[in-house]
MIDRENGU-958194 format. One record per residue (C-alpha): residue number from 1; residue in one letter; chain; x, y, z. Coordinates in nm, 2 decimals. Layout:
! MIDRENGU-958194
(site NUM; A; A; (X; Y; Z))
...
***
This chain:
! MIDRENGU-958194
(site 1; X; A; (1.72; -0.90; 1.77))
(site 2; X; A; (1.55; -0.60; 1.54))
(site 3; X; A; (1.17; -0.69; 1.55))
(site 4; X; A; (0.93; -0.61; 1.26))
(site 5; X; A; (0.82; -0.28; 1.40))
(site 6; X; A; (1.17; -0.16; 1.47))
(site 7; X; A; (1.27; -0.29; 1.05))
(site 8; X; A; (0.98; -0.15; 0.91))
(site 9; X; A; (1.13; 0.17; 1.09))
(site 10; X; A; (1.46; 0.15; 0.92))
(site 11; X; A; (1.35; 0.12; 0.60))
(site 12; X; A; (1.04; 0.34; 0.55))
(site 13; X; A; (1.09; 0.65; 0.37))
(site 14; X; A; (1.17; 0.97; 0.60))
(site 15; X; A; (0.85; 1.16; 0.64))
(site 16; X; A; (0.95; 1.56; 0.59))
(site 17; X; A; (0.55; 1.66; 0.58))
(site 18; X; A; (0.29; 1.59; 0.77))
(site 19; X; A; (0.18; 1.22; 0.71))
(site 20; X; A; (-0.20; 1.11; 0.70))
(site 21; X; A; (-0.25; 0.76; 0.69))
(site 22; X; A; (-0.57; 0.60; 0.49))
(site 23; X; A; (-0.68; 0.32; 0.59))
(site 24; X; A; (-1.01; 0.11; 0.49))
(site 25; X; A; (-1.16; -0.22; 0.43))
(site 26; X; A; (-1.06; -0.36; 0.04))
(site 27; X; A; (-1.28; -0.19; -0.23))
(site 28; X; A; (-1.45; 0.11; 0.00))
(site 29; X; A; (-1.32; 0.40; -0.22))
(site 30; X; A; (-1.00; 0.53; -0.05))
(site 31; X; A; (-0.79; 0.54; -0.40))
(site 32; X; A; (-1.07; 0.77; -0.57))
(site 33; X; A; (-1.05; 0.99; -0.21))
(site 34; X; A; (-0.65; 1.00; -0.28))
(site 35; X; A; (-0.70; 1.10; -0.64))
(site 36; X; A; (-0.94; 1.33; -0.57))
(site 37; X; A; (-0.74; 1.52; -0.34))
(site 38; X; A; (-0.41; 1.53; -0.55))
(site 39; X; A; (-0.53; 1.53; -0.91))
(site 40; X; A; (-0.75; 1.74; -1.10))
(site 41; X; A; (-0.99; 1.86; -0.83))
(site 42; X; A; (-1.32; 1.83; -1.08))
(site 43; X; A; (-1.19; 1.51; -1.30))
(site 44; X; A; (-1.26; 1.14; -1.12))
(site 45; X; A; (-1.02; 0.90; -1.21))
(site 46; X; A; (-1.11; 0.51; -1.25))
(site 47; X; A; (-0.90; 0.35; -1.01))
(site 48; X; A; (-0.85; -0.05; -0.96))
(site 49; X; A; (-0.80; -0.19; -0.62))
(site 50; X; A; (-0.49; -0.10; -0.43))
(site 51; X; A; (-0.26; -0.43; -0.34))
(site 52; X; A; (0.00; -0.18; -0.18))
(site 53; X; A; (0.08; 0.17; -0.15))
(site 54; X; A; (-0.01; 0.50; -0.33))
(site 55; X; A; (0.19; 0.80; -0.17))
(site 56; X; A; (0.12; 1.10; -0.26))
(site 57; X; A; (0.20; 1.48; -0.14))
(site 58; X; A; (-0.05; 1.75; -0.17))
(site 59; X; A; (-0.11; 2.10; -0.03))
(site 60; X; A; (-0.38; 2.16; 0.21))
(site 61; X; A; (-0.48; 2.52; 0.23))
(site 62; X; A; (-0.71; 2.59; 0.56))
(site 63; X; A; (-0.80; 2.91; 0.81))
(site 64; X; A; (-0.51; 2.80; 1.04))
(site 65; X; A; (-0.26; 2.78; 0.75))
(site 66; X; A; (-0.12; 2.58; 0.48))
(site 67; X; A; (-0.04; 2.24; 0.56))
(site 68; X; A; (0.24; 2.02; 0.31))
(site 69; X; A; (0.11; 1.66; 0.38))
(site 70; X; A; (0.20; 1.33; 0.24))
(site 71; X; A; (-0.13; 1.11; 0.20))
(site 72; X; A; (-0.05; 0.71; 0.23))
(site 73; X; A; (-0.31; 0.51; 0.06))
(site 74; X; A; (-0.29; 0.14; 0.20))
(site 75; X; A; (-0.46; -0.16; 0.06))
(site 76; X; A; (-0.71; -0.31; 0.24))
(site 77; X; A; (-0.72; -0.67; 0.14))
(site 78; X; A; (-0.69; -0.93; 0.42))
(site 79; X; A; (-0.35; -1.02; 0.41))
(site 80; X; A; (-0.19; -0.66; 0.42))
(site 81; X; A; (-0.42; -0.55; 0.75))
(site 82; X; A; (-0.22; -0.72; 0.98))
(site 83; X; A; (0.07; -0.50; 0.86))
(site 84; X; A; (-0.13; -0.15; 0.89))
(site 85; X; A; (0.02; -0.10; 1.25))
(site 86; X; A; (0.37; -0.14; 1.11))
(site 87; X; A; (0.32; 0.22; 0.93))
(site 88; X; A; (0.18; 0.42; 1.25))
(site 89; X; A; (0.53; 0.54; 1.32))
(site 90; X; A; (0.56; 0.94; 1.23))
(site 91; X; A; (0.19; 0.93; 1.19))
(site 92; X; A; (0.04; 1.24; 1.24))
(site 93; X; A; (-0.33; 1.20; 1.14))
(site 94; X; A; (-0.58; 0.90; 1.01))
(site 95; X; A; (-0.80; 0.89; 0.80))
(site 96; X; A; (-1.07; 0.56; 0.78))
(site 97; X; A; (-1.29; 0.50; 0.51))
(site 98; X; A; (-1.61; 0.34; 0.51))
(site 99; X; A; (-1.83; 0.19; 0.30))
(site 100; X; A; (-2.22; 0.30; 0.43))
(site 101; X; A; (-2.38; 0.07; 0.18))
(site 102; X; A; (-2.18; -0.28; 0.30))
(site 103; X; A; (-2.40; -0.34; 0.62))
(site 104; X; A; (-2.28; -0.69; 0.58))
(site 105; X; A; (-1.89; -0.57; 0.61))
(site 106; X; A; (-1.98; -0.28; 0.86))
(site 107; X; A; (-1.90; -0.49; 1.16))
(site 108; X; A; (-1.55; -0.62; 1.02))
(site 109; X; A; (-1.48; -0.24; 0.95))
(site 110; X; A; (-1.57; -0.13; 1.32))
(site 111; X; A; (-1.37; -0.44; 1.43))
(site 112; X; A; (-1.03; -0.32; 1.25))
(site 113; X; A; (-1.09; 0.04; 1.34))
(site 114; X; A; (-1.13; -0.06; 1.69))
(site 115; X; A; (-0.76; -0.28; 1.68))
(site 116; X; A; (-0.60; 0.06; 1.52))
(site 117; X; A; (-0.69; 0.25; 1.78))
(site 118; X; A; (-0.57; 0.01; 2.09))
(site 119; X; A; (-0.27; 0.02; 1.88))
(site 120; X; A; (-0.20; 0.35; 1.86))
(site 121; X; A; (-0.31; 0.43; 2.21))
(site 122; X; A; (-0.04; 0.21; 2.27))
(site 123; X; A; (0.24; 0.39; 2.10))
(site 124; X; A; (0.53; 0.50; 2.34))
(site 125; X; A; (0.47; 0.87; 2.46))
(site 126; X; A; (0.12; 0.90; 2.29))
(site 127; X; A; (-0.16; 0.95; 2.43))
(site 128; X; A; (-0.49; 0.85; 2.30))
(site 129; X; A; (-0.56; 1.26; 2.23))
(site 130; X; A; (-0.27; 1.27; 1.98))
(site 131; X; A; (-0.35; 1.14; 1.66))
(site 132; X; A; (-0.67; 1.30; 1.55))
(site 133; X; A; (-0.89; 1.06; 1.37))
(site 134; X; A; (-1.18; 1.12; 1.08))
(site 135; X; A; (-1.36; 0.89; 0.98))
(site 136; X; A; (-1.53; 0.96; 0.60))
(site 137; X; A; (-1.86; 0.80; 0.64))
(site 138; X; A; (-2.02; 0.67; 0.30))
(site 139; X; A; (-1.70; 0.76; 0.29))
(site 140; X; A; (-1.85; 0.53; 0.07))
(site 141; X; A; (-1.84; 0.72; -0.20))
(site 142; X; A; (-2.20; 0.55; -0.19))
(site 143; X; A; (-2.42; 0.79; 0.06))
(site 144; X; A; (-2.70; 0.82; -0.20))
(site 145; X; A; (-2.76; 0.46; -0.19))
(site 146; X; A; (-3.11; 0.37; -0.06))
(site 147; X; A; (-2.90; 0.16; 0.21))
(site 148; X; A; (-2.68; 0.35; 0.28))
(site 149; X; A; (-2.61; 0.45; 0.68))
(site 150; X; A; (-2.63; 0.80; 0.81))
(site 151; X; A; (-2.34; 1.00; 0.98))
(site 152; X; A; (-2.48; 0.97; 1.31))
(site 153; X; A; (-2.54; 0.59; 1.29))
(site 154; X; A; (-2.17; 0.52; 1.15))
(site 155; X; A; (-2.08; 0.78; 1.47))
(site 156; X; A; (-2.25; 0.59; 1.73))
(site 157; X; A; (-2.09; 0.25; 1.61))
(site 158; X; A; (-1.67; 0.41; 1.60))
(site 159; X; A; (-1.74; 0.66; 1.90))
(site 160; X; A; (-1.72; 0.40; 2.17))
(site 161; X; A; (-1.34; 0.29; 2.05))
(site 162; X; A; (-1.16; 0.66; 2.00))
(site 163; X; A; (-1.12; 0.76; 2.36))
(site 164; X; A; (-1.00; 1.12; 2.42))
(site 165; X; A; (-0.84; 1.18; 2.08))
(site 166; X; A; (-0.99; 1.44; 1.81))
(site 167; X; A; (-1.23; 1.26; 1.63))
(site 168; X; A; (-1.47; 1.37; 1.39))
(site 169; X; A; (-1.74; 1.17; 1.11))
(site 170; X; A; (-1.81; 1.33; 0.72))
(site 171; X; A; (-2.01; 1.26; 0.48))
(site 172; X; A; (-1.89; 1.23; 0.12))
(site 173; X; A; (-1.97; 1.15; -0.21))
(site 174; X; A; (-1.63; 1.11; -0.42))
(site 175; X; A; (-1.79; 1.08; -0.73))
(site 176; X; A; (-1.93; 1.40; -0.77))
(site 177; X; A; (-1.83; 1.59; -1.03))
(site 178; X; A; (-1.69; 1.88; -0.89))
(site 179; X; A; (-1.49; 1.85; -0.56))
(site 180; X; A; (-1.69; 2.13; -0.38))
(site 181; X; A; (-1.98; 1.88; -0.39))
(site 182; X; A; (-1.77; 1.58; -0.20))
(site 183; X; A; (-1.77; 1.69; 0.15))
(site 184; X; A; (-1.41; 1.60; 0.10))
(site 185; X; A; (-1.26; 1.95; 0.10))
(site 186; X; A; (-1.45; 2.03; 0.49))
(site 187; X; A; (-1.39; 1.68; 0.63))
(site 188; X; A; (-0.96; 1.74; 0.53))
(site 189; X; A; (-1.00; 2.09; 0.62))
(site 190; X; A; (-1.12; 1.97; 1.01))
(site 191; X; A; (-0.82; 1.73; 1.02))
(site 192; X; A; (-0.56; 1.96; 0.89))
(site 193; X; A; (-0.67; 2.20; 1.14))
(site 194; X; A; (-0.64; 1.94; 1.42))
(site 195; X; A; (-0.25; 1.90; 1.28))
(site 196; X; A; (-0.17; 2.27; 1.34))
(site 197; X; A; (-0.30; 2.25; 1.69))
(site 198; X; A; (-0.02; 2.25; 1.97))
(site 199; X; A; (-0.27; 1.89; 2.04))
(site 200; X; A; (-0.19; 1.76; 1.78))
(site 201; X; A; (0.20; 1.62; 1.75))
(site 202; X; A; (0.34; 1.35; 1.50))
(site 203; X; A; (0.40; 1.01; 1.70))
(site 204; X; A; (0.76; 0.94; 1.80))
(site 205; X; A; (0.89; 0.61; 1.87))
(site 206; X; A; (0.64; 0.29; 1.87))
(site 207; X; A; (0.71; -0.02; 2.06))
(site 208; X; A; (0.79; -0.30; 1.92))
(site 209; X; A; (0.51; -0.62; 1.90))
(site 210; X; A; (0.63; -0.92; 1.70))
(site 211; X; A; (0.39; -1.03; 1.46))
(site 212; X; A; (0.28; -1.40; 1.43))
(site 213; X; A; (0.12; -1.38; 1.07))
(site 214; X; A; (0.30; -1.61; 0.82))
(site 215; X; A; (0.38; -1.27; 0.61))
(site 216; X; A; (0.54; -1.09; 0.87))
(site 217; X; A; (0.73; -1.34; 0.93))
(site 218; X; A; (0.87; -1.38; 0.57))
(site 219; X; A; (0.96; -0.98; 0.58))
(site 220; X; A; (1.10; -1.02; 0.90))
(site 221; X; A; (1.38; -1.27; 0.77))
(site 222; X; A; (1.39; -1.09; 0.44))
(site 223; X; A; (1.47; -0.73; 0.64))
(site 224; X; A; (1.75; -0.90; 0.86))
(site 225; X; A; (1.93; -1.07; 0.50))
(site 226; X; A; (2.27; -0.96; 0.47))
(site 227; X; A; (2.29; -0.89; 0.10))
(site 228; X; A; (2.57; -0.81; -0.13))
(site 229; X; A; (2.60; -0.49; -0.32))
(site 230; X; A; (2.42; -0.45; -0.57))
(site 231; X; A; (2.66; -0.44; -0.88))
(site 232; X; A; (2.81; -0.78; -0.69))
(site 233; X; A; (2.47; -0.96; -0.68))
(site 234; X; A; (2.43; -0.89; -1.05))
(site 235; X; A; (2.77; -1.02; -1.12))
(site 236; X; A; (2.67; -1.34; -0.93))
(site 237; X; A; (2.37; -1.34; -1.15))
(site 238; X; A; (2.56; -1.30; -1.45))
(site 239; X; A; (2.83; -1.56; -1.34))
(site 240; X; A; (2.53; -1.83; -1.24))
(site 241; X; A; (2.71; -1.81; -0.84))
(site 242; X; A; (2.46; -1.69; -0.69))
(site 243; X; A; (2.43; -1.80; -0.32))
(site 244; X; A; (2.06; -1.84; -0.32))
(site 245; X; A; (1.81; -1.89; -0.57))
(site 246; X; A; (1.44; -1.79; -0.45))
(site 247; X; A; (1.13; -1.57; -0.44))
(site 248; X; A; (1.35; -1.32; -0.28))
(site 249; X; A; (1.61; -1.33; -0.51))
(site 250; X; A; (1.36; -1.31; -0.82))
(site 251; X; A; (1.22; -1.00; -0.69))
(site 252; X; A; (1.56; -0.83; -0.62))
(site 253; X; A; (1.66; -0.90; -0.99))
(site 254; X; A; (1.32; -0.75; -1.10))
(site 255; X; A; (1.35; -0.43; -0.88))
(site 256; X; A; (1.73; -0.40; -1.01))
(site 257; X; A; (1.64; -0.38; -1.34))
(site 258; X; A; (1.34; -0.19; -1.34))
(site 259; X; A; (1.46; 0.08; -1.18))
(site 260; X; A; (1.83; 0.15; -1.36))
(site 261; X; A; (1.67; 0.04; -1.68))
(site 262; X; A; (1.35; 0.14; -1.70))
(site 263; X; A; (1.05; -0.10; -1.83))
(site 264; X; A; (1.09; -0.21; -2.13))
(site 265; X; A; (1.47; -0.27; -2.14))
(site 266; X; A; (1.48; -0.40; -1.81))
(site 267; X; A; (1.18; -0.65; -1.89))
(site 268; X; A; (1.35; -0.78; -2.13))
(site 269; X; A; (1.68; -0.81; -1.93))
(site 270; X; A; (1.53; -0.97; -1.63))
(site 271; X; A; (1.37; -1.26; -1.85))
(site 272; X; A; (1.72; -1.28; -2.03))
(site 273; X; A; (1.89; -1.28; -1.72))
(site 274; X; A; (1.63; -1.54; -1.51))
(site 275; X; A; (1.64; -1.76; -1.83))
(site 276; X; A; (2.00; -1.80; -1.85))
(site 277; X; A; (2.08; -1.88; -1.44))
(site 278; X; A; (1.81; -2.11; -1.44))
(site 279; X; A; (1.98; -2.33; -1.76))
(site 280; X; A; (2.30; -2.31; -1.62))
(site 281; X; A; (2.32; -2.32; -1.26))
(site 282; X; A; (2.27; -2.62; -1.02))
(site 283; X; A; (2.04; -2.42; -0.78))
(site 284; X; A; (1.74; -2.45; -0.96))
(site 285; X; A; (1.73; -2.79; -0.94))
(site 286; X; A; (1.62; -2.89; -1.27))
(site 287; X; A; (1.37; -2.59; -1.25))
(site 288; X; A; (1.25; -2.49; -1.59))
(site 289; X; A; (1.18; -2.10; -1.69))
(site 290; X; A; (0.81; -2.00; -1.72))
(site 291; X; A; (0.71; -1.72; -1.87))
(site 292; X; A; (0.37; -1.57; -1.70))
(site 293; X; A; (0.52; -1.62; -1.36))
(site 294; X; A; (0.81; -1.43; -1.44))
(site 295; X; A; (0.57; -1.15; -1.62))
(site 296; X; A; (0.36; -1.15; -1.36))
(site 297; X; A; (0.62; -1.06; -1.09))
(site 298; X; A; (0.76; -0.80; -1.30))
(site 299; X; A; (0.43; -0.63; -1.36))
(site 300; X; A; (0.39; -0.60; -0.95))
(site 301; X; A; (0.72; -0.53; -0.88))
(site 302; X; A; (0.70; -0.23; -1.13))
(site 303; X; A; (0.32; -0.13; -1.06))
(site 304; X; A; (0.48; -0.11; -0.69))
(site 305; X; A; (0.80; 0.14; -0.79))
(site 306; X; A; (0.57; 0.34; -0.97))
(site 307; X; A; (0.32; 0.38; -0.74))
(site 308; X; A; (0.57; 0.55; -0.52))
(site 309; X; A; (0.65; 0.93; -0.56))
(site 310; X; A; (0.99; 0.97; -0.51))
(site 311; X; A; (1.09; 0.62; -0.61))
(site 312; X; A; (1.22; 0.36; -0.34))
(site 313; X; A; (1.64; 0.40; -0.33))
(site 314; X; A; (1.70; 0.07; -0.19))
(site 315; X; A; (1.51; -0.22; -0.26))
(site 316; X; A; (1.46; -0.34; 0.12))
(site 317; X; A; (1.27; 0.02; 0.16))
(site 318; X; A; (1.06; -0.10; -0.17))
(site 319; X; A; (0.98; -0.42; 0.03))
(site 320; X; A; (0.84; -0.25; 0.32))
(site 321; X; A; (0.62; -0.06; 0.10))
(site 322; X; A; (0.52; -0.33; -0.05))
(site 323; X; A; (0.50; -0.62; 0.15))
(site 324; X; A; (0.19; -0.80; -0.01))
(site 325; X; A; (0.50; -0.92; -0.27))
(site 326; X; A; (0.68; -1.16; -0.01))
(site 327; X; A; (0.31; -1.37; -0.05))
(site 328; X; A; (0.44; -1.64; -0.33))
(site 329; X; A; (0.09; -1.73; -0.37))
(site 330; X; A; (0.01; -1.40; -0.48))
(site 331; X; A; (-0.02; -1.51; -0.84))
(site 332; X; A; (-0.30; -1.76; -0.76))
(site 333; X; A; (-0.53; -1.44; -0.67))
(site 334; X; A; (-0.51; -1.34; -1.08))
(site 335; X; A; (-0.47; -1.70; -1.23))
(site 336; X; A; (-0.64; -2.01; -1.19))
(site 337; X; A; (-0.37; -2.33; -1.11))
(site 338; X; A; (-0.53; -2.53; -1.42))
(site 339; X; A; (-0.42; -2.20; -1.60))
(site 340; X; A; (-0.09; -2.12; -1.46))
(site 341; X; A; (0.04; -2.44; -1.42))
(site 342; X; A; (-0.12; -2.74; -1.69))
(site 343; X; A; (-0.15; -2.48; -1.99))
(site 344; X; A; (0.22; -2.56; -2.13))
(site 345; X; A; (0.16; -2.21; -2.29))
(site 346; X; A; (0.19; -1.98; -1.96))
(site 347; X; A; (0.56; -2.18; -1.95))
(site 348; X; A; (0.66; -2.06; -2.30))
(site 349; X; A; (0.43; -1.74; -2.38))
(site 350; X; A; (0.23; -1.47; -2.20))
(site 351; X; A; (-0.08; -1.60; -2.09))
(site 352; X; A; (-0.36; -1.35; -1.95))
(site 353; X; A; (-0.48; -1.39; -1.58))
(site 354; X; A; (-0.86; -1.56; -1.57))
(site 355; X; A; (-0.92; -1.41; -1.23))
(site 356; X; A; (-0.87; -1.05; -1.25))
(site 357; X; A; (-0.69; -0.84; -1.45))
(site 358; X; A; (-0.32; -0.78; -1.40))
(site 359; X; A; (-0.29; -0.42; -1.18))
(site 360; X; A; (-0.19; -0.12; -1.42))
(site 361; X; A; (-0.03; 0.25; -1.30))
(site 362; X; A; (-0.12; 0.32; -1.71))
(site 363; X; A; (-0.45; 0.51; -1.60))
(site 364; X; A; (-0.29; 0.69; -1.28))
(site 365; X; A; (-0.02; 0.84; -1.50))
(site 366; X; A; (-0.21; 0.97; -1.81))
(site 367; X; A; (-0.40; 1.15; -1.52))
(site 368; X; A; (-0.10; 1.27; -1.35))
(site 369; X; A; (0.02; 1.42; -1.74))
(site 370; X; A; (-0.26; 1.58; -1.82))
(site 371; X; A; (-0.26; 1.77; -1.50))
***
């Protein structure tokens, strides 16, 4: 039987450049580093945290050469860390952020970093030299904090858990206003050079650990579905056969939508469409429609496809990228229960989140169009 490792495989997108994977605690300050890097070199763009993937492609230009690379962004929060080993195949460099000013968090960093690199020491015909490493201290963002930590002590704390492989520690200050002044543009320059190397290869073939979290094993099942094509599914829809009626399903029907119809056609189709099976179907078992949930799934599943340059083809590829959307409790990390489920409103009308805000790619792509 296909484990996780060997799905999430299948179903990533190829990797033609040179891929560099950032990784980070939640809330350290790799999304400003990514848009810093691919956007207007001199312009800082407000970001909000990232609860999946940002992939971008940028040219880096250095003494041994031009480099294409592909820069992979990857949330931090708790639930999606267990997954960051799932996304080591093809790697070719990583990048780690961390927060100098969080003493209090410092040691959970150092802890993940450490599990990363056991990992990828233990990828099949890689040695621990391969996959050069940088770690962007203050990469904070945050240096010039009065308590903040210095290169050398963030050094001494990751040193002991790189072994043999290129590894190297930066200062930077992403919020500068001009790029030359971030440290960022000598710290990529070191790792790019590490990439041209004859040391420094892209990782082949990783073995394959199961996974025992509760989400991995929901994308596991979800990767190994046999589903119809897609023009049949949406017949089914349409026709209120459908063979199953769940979180799965809803998200399919969202991704469908979205992506042949764009959002504001397809929003209004996938509520149209939801609406009408759950009134006349037996599968939903008396279930009535609501509203906000049904928003609120749409606004992820879209903030997902558009936070992926090119676009996902196939909507178990879109899963893999975005794997914090098999949690069905997700919704509980914007909205309160007393709000999303004993206001009668959310049922019938859009009703804001009194967490947090909803994610938006609004900000991110009047950036991109002005560039």
């Amino acid at each position: 039987m296909e484990t996780l490792r060997t799905l999430f495989s299948k179903w990533l997108p190829a990797r033609t450049d040179r891929a560099l994977l950032i990784l980070g605690l939640d809330a350290c300050g790799k999304t400003t580093i990514l848009y810093r890097l691919v956007l207007d070199p001199n312009e800082i763009i407000t970001t909000i945290p990232t609860i999946g993937f940002n992939v971008e492609k940028t040219i880096i230009n250095t003494r041994a050469g031009t480099v294409n690379v592909s820069l992979w962004d990857v949330g931090g929060c708790d639930k999606i860390r267990p997954l960051w080993r799932h996304y080591f195949s093809g790697l070719s460099g990583l990048v780690y952020i961390v927060d100098s000013n969080d003493r209090v968090r410092f040691p959970e960093a150092v802890e993940e970093f450490g599990a990363m690199m056991t990992e990828i020491a233990t990828l099949s015909d890689v040695g621990d030299q391969r996959v050069p490493v940088i770690v962007l201290d203050s990469i904070a963002n945050k240096q010039d904090l009065p308590n903040a930590m210095g290169t050398l002590e963030i050094r001494e704390k990751f040193a002991p858990t790189v072994g043999n492989r290129a590894f190297a520690v930066y200062p930077s200050r992403a919020l500068e206003p001009h790029l030359s002044q971030t440290g960022l543009p000598e710290a990529f320059e070191w790792l790019t050079e590490q990439l041209v190397s004859p040391q420094a290869p892209s990782v082949s073939q990783p073995p394959n650990p199961s996974s025992t979290t509760a989400l991995s094993t929901k994308l596991e099942e979800w990767l190994l579905r046999q589903d119809d094509p897609e023009d049949v599914f949406l017949n089914h829809l349409d026709a209120c056969t459908l063979d199953t009626w769940d979180h799965y399903t809803h998200l399919r029907i969202a991704y469908l939508y979205l992506t042949r119809e764009g959002r504001q056609k397809g929003k209004n189709l996938i509520f149209d469409k939801i609406e009408h099976f759950i009134k006349h179907s037996p599968r939903t078992n008396g279930k009535t429609f609501h509203l906000t949930l049904t928003y609120f799934w749409i606004q992820l599943v879209d903030y997902g496809i558009r936070s992926m340059m090119p676009p996902p083809e196939e909507f178990k590829q879109f899963l893999v990228m975005n794997p914090h959307l098999a949690d069905g409790n997700l919704p509980l990390e914007y909205y309160s229960k007393e709000t999303l489920f004993m206001d009668p409103k959310a049922r019938t009308e859009m009703v804001l989140p009194d967490k947090k805000p909803l994610p938006s790619v609004i900000p991110r792509e009047t950036a991109k169009r002005r560039n």
